[in-house]
C-alpha positions as CSV (number, residue, x, y, z in Angstrom):
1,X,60.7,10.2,101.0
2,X,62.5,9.8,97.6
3,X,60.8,9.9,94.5
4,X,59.3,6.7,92.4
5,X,59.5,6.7,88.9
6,X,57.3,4.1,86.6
7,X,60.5,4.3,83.7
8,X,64.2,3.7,83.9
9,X,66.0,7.5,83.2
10,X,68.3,9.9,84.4
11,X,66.7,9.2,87.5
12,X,67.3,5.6,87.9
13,X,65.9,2.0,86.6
14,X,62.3,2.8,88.2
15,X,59.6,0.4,89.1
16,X,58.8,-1.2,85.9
17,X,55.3,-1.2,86.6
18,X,52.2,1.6,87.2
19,X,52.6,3.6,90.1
20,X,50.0,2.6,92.6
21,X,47.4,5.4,94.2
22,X,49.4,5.4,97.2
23,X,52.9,5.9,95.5
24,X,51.3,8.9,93.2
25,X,50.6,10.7,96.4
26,X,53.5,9.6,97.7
27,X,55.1,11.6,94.3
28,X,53.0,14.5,95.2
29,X,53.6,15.0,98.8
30,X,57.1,15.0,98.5
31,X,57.5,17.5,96.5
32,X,54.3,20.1,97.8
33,X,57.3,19.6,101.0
34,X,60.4,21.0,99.0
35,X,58.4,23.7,97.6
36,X,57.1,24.6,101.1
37,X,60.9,24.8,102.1
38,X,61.8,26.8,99.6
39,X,59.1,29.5,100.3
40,X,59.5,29.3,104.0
41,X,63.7,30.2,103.6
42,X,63.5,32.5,100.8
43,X,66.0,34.8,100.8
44,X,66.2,38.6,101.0
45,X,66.7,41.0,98.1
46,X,70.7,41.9,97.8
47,X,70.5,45.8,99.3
48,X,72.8,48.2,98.0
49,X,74.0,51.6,98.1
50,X,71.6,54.3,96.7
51,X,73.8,57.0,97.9
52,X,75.5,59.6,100.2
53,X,74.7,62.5,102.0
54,X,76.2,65.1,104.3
55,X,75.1,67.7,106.9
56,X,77.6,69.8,108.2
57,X,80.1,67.0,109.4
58,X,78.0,64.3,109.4
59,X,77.9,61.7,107.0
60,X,74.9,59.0,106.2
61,X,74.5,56.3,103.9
62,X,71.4,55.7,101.9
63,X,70.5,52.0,101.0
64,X,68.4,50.8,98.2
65,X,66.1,49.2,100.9
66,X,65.3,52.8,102.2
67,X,67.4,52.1,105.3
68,X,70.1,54.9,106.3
69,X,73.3,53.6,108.0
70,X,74.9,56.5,110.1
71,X,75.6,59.5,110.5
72,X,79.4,59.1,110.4
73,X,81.4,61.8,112.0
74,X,83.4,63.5,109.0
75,X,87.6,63.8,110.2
76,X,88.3,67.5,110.0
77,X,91.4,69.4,110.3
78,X,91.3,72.8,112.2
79,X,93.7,75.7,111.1
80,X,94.6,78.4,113.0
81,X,95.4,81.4,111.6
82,X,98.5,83.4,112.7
83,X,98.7,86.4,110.4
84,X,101.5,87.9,109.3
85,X,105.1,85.5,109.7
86,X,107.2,86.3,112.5
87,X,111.0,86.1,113.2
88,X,111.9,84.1,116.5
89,X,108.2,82.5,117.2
90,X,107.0,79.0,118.0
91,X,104.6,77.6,115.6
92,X,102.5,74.7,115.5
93,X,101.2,72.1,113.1
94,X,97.8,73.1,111.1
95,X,99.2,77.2,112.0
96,X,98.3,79.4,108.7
97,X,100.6,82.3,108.0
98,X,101.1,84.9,105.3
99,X,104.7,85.9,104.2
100,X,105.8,87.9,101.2
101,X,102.4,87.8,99.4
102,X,101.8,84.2,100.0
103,X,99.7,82.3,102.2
104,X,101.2,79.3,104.5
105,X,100.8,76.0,106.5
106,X,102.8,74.9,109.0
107,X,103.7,71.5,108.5
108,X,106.0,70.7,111.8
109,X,106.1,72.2,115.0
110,X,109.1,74.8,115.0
111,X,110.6,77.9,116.0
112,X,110.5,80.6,113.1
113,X,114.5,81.8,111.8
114,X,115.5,85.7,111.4
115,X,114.4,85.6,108.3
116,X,111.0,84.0,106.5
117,X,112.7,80.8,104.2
118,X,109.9,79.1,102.2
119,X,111.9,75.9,102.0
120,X,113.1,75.7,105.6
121,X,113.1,72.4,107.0
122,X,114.5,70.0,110.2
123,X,117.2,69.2,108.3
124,X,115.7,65.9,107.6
125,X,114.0,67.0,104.7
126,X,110.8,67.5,106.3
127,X,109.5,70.6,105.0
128,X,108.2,73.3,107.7
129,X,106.1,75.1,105.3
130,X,103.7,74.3,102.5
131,X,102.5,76.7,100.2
132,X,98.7,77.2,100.1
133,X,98.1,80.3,97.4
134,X,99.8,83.3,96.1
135,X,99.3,86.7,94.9
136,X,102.6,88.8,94.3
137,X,100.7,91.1,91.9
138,X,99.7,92.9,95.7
139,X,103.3,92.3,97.3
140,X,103.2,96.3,98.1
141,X,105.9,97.3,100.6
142,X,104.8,99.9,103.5
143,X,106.7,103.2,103.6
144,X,108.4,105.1,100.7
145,X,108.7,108.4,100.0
146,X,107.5,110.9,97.1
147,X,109.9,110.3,94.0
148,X,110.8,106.5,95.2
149,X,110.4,103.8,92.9
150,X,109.6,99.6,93.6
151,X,113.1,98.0,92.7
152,X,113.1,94.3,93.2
153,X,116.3,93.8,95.8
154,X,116.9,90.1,96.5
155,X,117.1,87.3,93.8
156,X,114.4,85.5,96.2
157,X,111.2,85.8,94.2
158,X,108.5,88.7,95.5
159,X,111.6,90.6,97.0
160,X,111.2,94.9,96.6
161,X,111.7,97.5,98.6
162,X,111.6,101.2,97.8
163,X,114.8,103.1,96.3
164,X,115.8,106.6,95.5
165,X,116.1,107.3,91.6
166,X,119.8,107.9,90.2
167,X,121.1,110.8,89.2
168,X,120.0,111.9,85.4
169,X,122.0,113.9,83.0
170,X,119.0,116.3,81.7
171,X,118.3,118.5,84.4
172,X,114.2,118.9,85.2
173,X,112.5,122.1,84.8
174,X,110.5,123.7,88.0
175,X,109.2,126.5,90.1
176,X,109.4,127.6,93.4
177,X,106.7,130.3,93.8
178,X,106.8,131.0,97.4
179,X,109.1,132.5,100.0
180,X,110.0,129.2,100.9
181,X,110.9,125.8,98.6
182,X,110.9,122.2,100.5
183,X,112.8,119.9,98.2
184,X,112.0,116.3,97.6
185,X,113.4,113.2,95.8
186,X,111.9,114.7,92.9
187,X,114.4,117.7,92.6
188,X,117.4,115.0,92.1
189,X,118.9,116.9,88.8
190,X,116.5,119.8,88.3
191,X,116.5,123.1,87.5
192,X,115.1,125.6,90.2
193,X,113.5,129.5,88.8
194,X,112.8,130.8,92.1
195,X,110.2,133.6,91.2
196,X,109.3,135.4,94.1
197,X,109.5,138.6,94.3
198,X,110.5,138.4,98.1
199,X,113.1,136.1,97.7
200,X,113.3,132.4,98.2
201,X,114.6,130.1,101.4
202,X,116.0,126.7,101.0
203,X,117.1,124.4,103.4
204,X,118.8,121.4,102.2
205,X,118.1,118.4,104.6
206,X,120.2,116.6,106.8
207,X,120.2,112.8,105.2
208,X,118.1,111.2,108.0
209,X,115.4,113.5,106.8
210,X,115.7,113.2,103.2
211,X,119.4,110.8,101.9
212,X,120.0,112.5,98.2
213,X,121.9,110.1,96.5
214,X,125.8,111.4,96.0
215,X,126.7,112.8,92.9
216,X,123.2,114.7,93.2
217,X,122.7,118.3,91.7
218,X,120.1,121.0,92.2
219,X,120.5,124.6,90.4
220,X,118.3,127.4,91.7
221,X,118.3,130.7,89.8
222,X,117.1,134.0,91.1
223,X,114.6,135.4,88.7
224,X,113.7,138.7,90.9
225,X,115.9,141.2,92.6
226,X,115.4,139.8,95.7
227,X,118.2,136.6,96.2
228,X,118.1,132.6,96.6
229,X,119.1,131.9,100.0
230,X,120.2,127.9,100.5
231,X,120.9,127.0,104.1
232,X,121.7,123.5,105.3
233,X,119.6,121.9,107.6
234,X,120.7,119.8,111.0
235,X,124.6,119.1,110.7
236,X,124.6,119.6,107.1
237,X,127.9,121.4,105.6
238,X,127.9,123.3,103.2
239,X,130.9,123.9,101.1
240,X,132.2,127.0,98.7
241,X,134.4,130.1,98.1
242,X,136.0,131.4,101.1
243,X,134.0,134.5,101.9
244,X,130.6,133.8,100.6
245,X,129.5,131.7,103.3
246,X,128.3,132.5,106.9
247,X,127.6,130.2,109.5
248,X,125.0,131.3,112.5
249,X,126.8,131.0,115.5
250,X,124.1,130.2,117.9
251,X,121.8,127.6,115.4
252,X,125.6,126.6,113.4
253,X,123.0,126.8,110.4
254,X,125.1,127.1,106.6
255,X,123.7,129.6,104.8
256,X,124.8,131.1,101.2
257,X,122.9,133.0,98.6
258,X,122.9,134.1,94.9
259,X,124.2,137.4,93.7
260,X,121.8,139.1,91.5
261,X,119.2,138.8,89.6
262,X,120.1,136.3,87.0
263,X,122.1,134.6,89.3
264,X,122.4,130.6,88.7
265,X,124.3,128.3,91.6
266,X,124.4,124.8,91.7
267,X,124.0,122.4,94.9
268,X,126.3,118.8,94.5
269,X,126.1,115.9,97.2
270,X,129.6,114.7,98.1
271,X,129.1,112.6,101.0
272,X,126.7,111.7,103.7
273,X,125.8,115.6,105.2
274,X,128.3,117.5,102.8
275,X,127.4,119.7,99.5
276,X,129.3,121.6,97.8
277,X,127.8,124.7,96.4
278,X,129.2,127.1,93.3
279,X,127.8,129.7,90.8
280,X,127.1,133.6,90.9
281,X,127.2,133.6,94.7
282,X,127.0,137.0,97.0
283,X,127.7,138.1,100.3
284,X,125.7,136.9,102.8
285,X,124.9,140.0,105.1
286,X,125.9,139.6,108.7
């Protein structure tokens, strides 16, 4: 029932008149029924978020009402790890490889070229490799041998291989104590004092063995009475005065020697298995 008002107002011209008993209660009950409405449809606190959580790949929501929504399965992406790059091989999307000191994902199914290109694509522009991290400072190349230095080889970045020093003017100093001397890179332009008192053998290698660059030069000298013998190993030639060399007819070995105490010769690489070889040289005895 509406509301009656004694006075005009806001509300209307009213009655004019005092309310009678009937039309107070009347006021009353009315509004004791809006009230009553109002507490019987109150409504509910907002709720919000309080906050997240996550246990291995789940995912749960914490409300301000103490209510948890969830758990959510968490998307995941699984890699698989391939190892070291490989020429000619089918990879897959999510693979992981490692190549030249850096680790990578594969981005598109493919197979691998000859030869690892960090910005090979499908010719589309879509990218078959992403780079993931990087270390060149332990790029280390297997192999190498004693007197080989790391020489980068390729303008591609982290490219380096191993490679035999060049020949240097000033010629090193060493010793050869025993009855035999095994030479290494390291006797590229040195100086020789064999100082056995038996003598010294040499046997130059054949280039699968040990590849001298050309142009290289050893000198041995013969500090003893006994003499520098230098033989050339498996199809190795060795070139010098006619008469001072002998050649073993069943092993075809080249074999020359120094002539006396004192004695200096000199070894030179000309080509792939030929040296040529001068100095005090003597007889080689049949």
């Amino acid at each position: 029932m509406p509301i009656i008002y004694r006075t005009a107002g806001p509300w209307g011209a009213g009655k004019g008149a005092n309310l009678v008993a009937g039309e107070v209660d009347g006021n009353f009950y009315d509004v004791d029924r809006r009230l009553l409405t109002v507490e019987d449809n109150f409504p509910e606190a907002a709720t919000g978020i309080a906050f997240f959580s996550v246990s291995g790949d789940l995912f749960y929501v914490h409300m301000t009402n103490g209510t948890i929504q969830g758990p959510f399965q968490l998307p995941s992406r699984k890699w698989n790890f391939r190892g070291e790059w490989l020429s000619s091989t089918n990879y897959q999307k999510d693979d992981v490889v490692t190549a030249n000191g850096g680790v990578y994902l594969i981005l598109l199914n493919h197979v691998s070229g000859s030869v690892f290109d960090p910005g090979a694509n499908d010719g589309l522009s879509h990218d078959y490799y992403a780079l993931l991290l990087t270390d060149p400072a332990n790029v280390m190349p297997d192999g190498g041998l004693t007197g080989q230095y790391l020489m980068k080889t390729s303008n591609t970045d982290y490219v380096v291989g191993w490679q035999t020093p060049t020949v240097f003017p000033s010629q090193k100093l060493l010793e050869a104590p025993n009855a035999t001397y095994s030479l290494t890179l390291n006797n590229i332009a040195s100086y020789v004092r064999c100082v056995n008192g038996s003598g010294c053998t040499i046997t130059i290698p054949n280039d699968d063995v040990l590849n001298f660059p050309l142009s290289t030069e050893i000198s041995f000298r013969q500090c003893t009475d006994s003499p520098v013998t230098l033989q050339g190993g498996s199809d190795v030639a060795l070139g010098t005065i006619d008469g001072y060399l002998a050649t073993d007819p069943v092993t075809f070995v080249n074999t020359v020697r120094t002539g006396r105490s004192g004695a200096v010769i000199t070894a030179k690489k000309i080509r792939a298995y030929g040296w040529d070889v001068f100095g005090l040289l003597g007889i080689v005895p049949p």
